[in-house]
C-alpha positions as CSV (number, residue, x, y, z in Angstrom):
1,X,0.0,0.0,0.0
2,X,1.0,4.0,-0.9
3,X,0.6,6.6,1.4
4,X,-3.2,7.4,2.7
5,X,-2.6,11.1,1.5
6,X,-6.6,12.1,0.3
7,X,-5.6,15.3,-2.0
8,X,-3.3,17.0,-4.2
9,X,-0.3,17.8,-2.4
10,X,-0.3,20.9,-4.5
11,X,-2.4,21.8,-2.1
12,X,-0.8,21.9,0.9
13,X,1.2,24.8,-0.2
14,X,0.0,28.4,-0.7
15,X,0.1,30.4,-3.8
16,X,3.5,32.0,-3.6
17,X,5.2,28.5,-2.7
18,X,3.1,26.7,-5.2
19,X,5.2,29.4,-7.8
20,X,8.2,29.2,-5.8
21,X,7.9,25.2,-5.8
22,X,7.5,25.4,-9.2
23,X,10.3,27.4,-9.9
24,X,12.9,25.1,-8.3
25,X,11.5,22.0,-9.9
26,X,11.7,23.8,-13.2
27,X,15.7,24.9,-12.9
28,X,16.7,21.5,-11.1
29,X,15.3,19.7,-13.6
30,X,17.3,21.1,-15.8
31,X,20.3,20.2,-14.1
32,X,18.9,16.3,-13.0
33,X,16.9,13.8,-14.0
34,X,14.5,13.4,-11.7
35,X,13.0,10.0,-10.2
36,X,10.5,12.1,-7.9
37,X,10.5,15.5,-6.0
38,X,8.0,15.2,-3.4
39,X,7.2,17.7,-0.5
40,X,8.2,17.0,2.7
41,X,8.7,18.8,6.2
42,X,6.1,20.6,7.9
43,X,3.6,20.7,5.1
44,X,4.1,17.1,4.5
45,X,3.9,16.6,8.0
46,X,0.6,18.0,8.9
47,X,1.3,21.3,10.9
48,X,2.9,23.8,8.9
49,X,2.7,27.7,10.2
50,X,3.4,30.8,7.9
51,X,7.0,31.0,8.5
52,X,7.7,27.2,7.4
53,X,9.8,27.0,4.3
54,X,9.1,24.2,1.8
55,X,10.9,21.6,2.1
56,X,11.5,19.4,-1.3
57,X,13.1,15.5,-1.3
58,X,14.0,14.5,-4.5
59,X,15.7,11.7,-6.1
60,X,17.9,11.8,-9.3
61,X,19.1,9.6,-12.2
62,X,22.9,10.2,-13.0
63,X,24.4,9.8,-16.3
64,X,26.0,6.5,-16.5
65,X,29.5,7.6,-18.1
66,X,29.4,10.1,-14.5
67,X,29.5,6.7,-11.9
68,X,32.0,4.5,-14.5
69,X,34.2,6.9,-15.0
70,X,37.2,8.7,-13.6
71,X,35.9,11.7,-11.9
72,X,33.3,10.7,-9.0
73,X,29.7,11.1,-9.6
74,X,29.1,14.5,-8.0
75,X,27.7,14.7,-4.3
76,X,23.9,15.2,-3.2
77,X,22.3,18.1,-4.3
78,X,21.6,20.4,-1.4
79,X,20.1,23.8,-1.9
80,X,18.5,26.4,0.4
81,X,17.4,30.1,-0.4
82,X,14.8,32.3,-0.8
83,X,13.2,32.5,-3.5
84,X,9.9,35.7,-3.9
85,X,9.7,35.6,0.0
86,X,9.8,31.9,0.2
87,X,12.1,30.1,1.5
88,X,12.8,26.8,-0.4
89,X,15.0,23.9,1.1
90,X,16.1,21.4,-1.6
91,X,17.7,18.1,-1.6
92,X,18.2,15.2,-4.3
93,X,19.8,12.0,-3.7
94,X,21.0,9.9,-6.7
95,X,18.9,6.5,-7.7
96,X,21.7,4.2,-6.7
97,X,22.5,5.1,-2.8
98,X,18.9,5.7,-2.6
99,X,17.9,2.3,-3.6
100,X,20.9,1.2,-1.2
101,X,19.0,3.2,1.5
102,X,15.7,1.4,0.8
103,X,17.1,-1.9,1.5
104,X,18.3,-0.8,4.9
105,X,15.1,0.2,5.5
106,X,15.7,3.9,5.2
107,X,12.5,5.9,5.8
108,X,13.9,9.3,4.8
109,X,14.1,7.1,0.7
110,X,11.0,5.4,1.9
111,X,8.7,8.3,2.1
112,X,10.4,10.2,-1.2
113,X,8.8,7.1,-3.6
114,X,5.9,5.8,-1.2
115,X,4.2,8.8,0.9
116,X,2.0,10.0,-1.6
117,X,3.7,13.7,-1.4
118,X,5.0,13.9,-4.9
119,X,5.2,17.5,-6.9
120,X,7.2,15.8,-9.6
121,X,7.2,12.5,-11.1
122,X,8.6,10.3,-13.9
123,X,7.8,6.8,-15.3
124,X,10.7,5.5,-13.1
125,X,8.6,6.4,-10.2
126,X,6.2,4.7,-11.1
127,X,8.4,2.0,-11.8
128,X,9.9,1.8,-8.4
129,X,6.8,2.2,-6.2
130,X,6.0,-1.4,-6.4
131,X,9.5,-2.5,-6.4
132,X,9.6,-0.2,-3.0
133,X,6.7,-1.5,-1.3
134,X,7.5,-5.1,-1.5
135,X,10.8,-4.1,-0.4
136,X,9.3,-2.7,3.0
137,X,10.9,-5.2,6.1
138,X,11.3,-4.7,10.1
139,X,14.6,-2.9,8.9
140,X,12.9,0.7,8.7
141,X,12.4,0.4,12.8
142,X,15.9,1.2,13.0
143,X,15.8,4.1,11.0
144,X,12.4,5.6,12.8
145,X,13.8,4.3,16.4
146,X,16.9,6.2,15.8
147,X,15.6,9.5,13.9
148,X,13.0,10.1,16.7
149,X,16.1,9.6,19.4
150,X,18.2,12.5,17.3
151,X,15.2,14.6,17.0
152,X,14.3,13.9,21.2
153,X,18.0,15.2,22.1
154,X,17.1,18.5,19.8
155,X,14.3,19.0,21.4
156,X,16.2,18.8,24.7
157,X,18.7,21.5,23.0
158,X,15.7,23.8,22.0
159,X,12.3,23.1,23.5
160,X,9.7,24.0,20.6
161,X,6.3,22.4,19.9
162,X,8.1,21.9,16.5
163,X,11.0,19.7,17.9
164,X,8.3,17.9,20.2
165,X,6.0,17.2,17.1
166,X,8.6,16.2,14.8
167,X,9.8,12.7,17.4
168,X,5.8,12.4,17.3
169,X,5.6,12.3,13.7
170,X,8.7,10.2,13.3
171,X,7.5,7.6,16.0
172,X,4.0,7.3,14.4
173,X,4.7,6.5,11.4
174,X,7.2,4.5,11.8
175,X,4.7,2.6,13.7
176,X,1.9,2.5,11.6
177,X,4.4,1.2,8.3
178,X,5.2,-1.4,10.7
179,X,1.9,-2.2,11.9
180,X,0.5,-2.1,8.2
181,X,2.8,-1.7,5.3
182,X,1.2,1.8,4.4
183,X,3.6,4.9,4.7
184,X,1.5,8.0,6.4
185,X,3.6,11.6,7.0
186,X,0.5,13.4,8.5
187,X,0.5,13.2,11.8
188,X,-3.1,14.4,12.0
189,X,-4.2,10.9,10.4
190,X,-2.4,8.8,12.7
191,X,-3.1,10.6,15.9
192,X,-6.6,8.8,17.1
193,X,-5.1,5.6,16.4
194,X,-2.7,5.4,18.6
195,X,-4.7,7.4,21.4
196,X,-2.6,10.5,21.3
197,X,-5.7,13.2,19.7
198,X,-4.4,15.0,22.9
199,X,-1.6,16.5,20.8
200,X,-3.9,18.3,18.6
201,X,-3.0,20.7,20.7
202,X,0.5,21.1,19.9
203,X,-0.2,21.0,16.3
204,X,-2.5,23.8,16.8
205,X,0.6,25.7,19.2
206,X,3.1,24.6,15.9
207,X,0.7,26.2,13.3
208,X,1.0,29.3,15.3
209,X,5.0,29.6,14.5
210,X,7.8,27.8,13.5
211,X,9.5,28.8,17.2
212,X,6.7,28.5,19.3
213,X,8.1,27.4,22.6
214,X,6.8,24.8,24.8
215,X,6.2,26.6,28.7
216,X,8.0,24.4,31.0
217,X,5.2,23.9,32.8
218,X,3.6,21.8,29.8
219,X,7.3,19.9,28.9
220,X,6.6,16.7,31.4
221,X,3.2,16.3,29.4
222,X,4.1,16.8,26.0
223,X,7.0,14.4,26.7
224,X,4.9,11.8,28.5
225,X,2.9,11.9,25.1
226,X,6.3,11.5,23.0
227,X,7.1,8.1,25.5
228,X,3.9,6.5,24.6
229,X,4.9,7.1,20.5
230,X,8.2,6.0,21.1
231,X,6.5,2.9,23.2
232,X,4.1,2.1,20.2
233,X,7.1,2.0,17.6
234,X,8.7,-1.0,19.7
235,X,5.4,-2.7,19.8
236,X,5.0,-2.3,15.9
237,X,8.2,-3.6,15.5
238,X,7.6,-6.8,17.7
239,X,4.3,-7.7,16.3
240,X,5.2,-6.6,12.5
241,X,4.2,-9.0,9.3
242,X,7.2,-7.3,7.4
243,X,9.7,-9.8,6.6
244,X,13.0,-9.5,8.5
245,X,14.8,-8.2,5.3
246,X,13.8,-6.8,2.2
247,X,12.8,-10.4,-0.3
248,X,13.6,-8.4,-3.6
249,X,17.2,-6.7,-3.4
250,X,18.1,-8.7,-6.5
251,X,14.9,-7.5,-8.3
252,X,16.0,-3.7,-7.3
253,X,19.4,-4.6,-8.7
254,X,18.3,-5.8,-11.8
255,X,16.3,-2.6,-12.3
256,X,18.6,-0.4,-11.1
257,X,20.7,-1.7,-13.4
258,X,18.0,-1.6,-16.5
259,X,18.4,2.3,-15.7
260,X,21.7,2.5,-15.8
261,X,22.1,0.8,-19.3
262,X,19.2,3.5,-20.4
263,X,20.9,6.5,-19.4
264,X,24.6,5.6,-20.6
């Protein structure tokens, strides 16, 4: 199963970053050949506020003569500025490492091809979504276990509903992939499920502003509420149907290398 996303992710975005979105797609292209761009972040996540920038995950297709030859293939696209008052945040990983990733269970890949966020596609995409789902194994607790630990210690560093709401959102759906096979970033979807609607709360304090600050007084709470997500992941993970390891690495292989012979 895909992502449970219900509209366009278009959507998500206002009219300016819908433009500005565009706008990056439009020159990166360009410069890549893109798998997917898919929006992520904030928007993605269910509880962006006005001062959020927009945060695009995309995947590329090098030139073959660039990984076989003498110079390296050149590193990860990373790009953040502002583009007509918006700021834009911009990453692309190449098809080969990212396939790599998806093996290891690798959510950040994971939600690029299957979370249902996509801006940009290509027929590879919809080549790989299948190849991605039955790819899905208990391997992506590691990645969501470990993710929402890093993002808990930031937190720590810089107490902000944001910070708070991103372990949530990591922990949950984590969890429900586990539990079900189905990749969901809004943490407004998965919230009733795992008897946490409390924390509508601290979406509505995150929609307010990026840096909206927990009052110590509500920390123990809020945190309480993060153990219980954190708790459900582990339980996921023990009572997952995913197989142990992915059952298809040598059918990602074989396409991967199909696209490599293409684009030589």
């Amino acid at each position: 199963m895909a992502s449970g996303l219900s509209h366009d992710p278009w959507s998500l975005l206002t009219e300016a970053q819908r433009e500005s979105s565009r706008a990056v797609i439009a020159r990166e292209s360009e410069r890549r050949r893109h798998v997917v761009v898919a929006l992520s972040g904030a928007h993605a996540y269910g509880f962006p506020s006005p001062d959020s920038d927009v945060d695009l995950k995309a995947i590329h297709v090098a030139p073959t003569a660039q990984l076989v030859g003498l110079r390296p293939a050149a590193p990860p696209a990373d790009r953040i500025e502002v583009l007509d008052g918006v700021e834009m945040d911009y990453t692309s990983n190449e098809l080969g490492g990212v396939l790599g990733g998806i093996v290891k269970g690798n959510g950040n890949y994971l939600e690029r091809v299957l979370g249902g966020t996509a801006l940009a596609g290509s027929a590879w995409l919809d080549a790989l979504q299948p190849l991605a789902q039955r790819a899905l194994s208990r391997r992506a607790h590691r990645h969501y276990r470990g993710f929402a630990a890093g993002q808990r210690r930031e937190f720590d560093a810089t107490p902000t509903a944001k910070k708070l709401l991103y372990v949530l959102r990591t922990a949950l759906t984590g969890a429900h992939l586990l539990r079900t096979g189905e990749l969901v970033l809004d943490v407004n979807a998965l919230l009733d499920e795992h008897g946490l609607g409390a924390a509508r709360a601290l979406v509505e304090a995150k929609r307010a502003g990026e840096r909206t600050a927990l009052p110590e007084s509500e920390r123990a709470r809020w945190l309480a509420e993060v153990d219980r997500a954190v708790a459900r992941l582990d339980e996921a993970h023990e009572a997952s149907a995913l197989p142990e390891d992915p059952p298809n690495e040598d059918e990602l292989d074989a396409w991967l290398i199909e696209v490599r012979r293409a684009m030589f």
